[in-house]
N, C-alpha and C positions, 0 to 999 in steps of 0.2 A: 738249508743251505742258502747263503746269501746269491744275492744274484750278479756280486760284483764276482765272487770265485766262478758261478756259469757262465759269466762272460769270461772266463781266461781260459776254457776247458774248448775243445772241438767239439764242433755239432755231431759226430758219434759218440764222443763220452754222453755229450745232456742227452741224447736219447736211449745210454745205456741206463743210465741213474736215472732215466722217467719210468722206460720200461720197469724197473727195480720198484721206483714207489709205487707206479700203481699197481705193481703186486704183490704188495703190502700191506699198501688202502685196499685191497679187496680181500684180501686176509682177516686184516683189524673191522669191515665189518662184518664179516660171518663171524667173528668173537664176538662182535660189542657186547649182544646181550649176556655173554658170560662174566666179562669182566670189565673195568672200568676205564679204558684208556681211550675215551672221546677229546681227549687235549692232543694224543698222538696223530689221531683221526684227520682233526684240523690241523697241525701242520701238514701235515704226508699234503693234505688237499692246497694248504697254499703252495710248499716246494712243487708242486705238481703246474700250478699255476705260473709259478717263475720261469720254470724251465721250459714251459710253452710259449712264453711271450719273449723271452730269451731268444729261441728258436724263430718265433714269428718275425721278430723285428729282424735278426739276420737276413733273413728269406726275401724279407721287403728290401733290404737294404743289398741284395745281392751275393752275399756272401754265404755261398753255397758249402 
């Protein structure tokens, strides 16, 4: 997910759709070793990363 669309969404959806990948990314890796989707991996873990500094910078900036 780009991070211009989590900037247009309220700070309950981004932590509905965080909560959502990171249980995901904790799904994909009790897989990995079965099967081979470490490209899925690595997004989950950057969208992961968007929608935290998304959130971060509001917080800083007030906007609860």
């Amino acid at each position: 997910m780009k991070a211009s669309a989590l900037r247009e969404l309220i700070p309950a959806e981004i932590e509905k759709k965080l909560d959502e990948a990171e249980r995901e990314l904790w799904l994909l890796r009790i897989k990995v070793s079965q099967q081979r989707k470490t490209a899925r991996i690595r997004d989950l873990r950057r969208d992961i990363a968007r929608m935290k500094t998304v959130l971060a910078r509001r917080m800083a900036a007030g906007q609860k």
